[in-house]
C-alpha positions in Angstrom: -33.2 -1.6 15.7 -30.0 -4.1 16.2 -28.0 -3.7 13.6 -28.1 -7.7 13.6 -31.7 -7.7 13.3 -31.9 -5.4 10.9 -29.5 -7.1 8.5 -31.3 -10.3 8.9 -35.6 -8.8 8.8 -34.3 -7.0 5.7 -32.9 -10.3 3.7 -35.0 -12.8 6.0 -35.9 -14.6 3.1 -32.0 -15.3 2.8 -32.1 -17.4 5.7 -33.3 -20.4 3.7 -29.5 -20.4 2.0 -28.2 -20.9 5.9 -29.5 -24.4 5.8 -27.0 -27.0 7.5 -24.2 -24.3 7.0 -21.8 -24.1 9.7 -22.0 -21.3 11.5 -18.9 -19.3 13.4 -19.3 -19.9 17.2 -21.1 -17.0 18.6 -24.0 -16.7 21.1 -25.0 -13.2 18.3 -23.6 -15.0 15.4 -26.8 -15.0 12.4 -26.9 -17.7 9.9 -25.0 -17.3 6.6 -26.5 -15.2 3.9 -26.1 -14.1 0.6 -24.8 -11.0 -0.5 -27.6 -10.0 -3.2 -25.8 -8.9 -6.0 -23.0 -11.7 -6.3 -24.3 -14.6 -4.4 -21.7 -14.9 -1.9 -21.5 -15.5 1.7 -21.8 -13.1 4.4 -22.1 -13.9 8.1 -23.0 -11.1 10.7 -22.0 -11.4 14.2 -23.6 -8.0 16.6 -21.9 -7.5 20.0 -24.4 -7.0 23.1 -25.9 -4.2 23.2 -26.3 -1.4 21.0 -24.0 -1.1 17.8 -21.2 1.2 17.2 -21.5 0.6 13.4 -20.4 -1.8 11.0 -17.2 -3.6 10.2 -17.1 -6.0 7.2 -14.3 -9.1 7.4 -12.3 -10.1 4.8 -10.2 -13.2 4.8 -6.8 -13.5 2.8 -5.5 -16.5 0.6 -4.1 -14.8 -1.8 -7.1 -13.8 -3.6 -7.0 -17.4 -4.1 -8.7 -19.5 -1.2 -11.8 -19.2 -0.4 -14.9 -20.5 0.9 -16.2 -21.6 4.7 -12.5 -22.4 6.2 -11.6 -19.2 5.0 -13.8 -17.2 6.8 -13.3 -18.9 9.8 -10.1 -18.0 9.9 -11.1 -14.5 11.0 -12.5 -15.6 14.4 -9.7 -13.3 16.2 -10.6 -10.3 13.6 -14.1 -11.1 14.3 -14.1 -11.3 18.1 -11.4 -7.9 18.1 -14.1 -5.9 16.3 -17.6 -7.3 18.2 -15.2 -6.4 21.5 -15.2 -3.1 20.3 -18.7 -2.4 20.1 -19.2 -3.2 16.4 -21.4 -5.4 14.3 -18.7 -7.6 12.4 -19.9 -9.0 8.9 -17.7 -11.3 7.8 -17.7 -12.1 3.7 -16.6 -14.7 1.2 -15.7 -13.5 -2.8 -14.7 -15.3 -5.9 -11.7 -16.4 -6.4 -9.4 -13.9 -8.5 -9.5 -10.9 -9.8 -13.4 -11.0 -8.9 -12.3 -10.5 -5.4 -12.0 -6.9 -5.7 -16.1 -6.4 -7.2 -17.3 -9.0 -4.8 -15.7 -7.0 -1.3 -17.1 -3.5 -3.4 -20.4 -5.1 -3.5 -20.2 -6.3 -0.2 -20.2 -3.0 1.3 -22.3 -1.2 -1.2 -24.9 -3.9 0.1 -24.2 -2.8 3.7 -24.3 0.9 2.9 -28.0 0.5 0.9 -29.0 -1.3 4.3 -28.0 0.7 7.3 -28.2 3.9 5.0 -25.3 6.7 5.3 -25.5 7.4 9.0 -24.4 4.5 10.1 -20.1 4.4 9.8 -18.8 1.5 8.4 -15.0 0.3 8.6 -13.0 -2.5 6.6 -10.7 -5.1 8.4 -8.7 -7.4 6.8 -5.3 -9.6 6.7 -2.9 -10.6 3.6 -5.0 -9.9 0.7 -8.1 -9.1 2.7 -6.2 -6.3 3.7 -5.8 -5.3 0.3 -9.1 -5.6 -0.4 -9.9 -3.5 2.8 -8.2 -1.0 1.1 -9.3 -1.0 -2.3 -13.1 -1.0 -0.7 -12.0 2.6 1.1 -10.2 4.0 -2.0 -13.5 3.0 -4.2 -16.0 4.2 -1.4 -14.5 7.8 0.2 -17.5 6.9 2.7 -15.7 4.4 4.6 -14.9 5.4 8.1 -11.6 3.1 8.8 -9.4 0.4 7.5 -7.6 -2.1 9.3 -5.0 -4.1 7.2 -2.7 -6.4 8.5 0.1 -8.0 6.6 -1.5 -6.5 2.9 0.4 -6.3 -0.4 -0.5 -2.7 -1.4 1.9 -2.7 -4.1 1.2 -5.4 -6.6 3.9 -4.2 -9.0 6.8 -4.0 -6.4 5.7 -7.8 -5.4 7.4 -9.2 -8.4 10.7 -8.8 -6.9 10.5 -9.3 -3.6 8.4 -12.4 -2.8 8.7 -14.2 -6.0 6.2 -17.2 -4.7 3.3 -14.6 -3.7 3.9 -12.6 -7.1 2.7 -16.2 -8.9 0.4 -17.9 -6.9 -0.9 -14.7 -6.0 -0.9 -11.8 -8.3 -0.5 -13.1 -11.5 -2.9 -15.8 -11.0 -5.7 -13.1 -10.0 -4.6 -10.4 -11.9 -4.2 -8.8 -15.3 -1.0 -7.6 -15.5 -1.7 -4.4 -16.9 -3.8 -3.6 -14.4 -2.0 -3.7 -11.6 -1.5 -0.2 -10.9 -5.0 0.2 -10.7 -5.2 -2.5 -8.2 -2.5 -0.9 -5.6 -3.8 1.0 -2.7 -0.4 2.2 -2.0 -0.1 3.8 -5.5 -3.4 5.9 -4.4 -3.4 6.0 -0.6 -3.4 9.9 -0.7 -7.3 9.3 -2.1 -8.1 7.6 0.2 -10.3 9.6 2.8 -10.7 6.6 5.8 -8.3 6.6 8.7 -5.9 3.7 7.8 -4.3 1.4 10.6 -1.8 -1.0 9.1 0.8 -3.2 10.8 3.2 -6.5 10.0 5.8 -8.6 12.0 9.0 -7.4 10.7 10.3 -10.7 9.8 7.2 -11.5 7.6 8.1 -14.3 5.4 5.2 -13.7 2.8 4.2 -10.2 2.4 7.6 -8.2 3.1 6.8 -5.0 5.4 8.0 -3.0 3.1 4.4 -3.3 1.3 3.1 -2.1 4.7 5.7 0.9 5.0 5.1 2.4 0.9 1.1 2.5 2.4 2.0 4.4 5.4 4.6 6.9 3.6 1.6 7.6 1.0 -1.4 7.5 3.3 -2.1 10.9 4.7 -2.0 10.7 8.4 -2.2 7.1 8.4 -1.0 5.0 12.1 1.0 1.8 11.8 3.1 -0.8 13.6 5.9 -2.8 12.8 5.6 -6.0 15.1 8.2 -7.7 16.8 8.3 -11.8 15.9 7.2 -13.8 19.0 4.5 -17.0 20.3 1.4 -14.9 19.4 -0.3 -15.8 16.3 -0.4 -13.1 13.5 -0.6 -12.9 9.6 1.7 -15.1 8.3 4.1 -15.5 11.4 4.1 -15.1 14.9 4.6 -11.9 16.9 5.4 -10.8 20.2 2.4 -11.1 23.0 2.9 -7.6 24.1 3.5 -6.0 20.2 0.5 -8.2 19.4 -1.8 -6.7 22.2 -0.7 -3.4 21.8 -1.4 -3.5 18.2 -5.0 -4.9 18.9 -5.8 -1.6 21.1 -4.9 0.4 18.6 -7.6 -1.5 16.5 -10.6 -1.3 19.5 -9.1 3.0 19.4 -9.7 2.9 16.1 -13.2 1.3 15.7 -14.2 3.1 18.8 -13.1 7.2 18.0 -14.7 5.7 13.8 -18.0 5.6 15.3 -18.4 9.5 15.4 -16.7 10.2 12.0 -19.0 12.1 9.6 -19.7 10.1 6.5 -20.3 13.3 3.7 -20.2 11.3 0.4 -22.9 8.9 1.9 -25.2 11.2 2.9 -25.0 13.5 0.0 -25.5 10.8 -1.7 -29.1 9.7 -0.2 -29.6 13.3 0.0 -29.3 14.0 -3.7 -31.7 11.0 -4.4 -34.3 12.2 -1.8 -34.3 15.2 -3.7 -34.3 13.4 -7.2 -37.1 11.3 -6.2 -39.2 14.2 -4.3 -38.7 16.8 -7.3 -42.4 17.2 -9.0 -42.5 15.6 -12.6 -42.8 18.6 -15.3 -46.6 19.4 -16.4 -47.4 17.9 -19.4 -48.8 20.4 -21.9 -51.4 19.4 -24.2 -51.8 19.8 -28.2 -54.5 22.2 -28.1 -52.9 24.1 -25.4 -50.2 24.2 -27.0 -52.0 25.5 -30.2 -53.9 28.6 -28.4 -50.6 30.2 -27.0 -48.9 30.0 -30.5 -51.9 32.2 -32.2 -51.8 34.4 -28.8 -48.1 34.8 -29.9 -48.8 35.3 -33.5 -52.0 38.0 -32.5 
């Protein structure tokens, strides 16, 4: 079955939610849904045809903005991944430092639908690409990350973009946790193959975020864009930097949809076997009673 169709047969009764809600252009674009566990929104867009595998969305803002003009900002993620040959779902969170548990549930939701066979990739920009990240390092099932212009160092943002280090991180954050919320600081867990890039001149996430993720990251690819016309995260970059970078995505998405996913299906494995193991005989009083005086005899 289309992935699309799946998604929407096995929460048709979400539909209802999709009520006057505007919907992201798209002749495969479903209504908005609710993620089951938190509530939130979650549109699925399939490309034609049969689909590669999953890639959720996740729109930046500084952990901050959300809501429906934030995910449609990610048309051009959107329409990069559905070129590809995936089935896009793009999400919504809470505002904060619920971000993080709303994108984990997100894909936990995805995984429990299309079951561990299926690979499933995160894309993101600013601090969706964070949040791309933090999905892969919480879920060593993910198949690939895209992040694009991410803070991955939360720490190290304090003294290099003073503006995102308040409205962003210490608005969302606990401050003693912010170690624990850097994907840089545990890239070398992470088991997904990682594309990352930023415009060198990036005005609100300095690259260097982008270059302490690839130095940790084992055997992770990433590109440093030139500025230029061609819209980006946060600035402009070069048309040809831009489209180059874009290919790497579609190579990415494309060689993801034959990775094998072991944590996944270990996991369903060990529950088949969980719920197919025969419940333990119950042995009765008297029972009981007769092999204690055989014993005794």
């Amino acid at each position: 079955m289309n992935l699309h169709r799946k998604f929407l047969v096995t929460f048709a009764t979400a539909a209802a939610l999709a009520a006057g809600a505007p919907a992201i252009a798209s002749a495969e674009t479903g209504p908005m849904i609710a993620v089951p566990s938190t509530g939130q929104p979650a549109q699925i867009t399939s490309p034609a045809g049969k689909s590669r595998g999953v890639a959720i969305v996740i729109h930046g803002g500084a952990w901050q903005m959300v809501g429906p003009d934030a995910m449609a900002s990610q048309r051009d993620n959107i329409d990069v991944v559905v070129g590809a040959g995936w089935t896009a779902v793009n999400i919504d969170y809470r505002a904060g430092y619920q971000s993080v548990a709303d994108s984990i549930a997100a894909y936990d939701w995805i995984r429990e639908t299309v079951g561990p066979k299926t690979p499933i990739c995160t894309v993101g920009d600013s601090a969706g690409g964070h949040l791309a990240l933090m999905i892969a390092w919480k879920r060593p099932d993910v198949a690939c990350v895209v992040a694009m212009g991410a803070p991955t160092d939360l720490p190290a943002v304090q003294s290099t973009q003073p503006f995102l280090w308040e409205a962003g991180v210490v608005a969302s954050f606990p401050l003693d946790q912010l170690d624990a919320l850097s994907p840089a600081l545990h890239a070398k867990e992470i088991k997904a193959k990682i594309l990352a890039g930023a415009v060198a001149t990036d005005p609100v996430v300095p690259p260097a975020q982008t270059r302490e993720l690839l130095a940790n990251a084992n055997g992770a690819k990433g590109m440093f864009l030139k500025p230029g016309d061609a819209p980006f995260v946060h600035v402009n970059a070069d048309v040809n930097d831009r489209a180059k970078f874009r290919d790497m995505e579609t190579d990415l998405l494309i060689q993801a949809e034959n990775r094998v996913l072991p944590a996944a299906v270990k996991k369903q494995q060990n529950t088949a076997k969980t719920r197919s193991k025969p419940a333990p005989k119950k042995t009765s009083k008297k029972t009981s009673k007769k092999n204690s005086k055989k014993g005794k005899r």
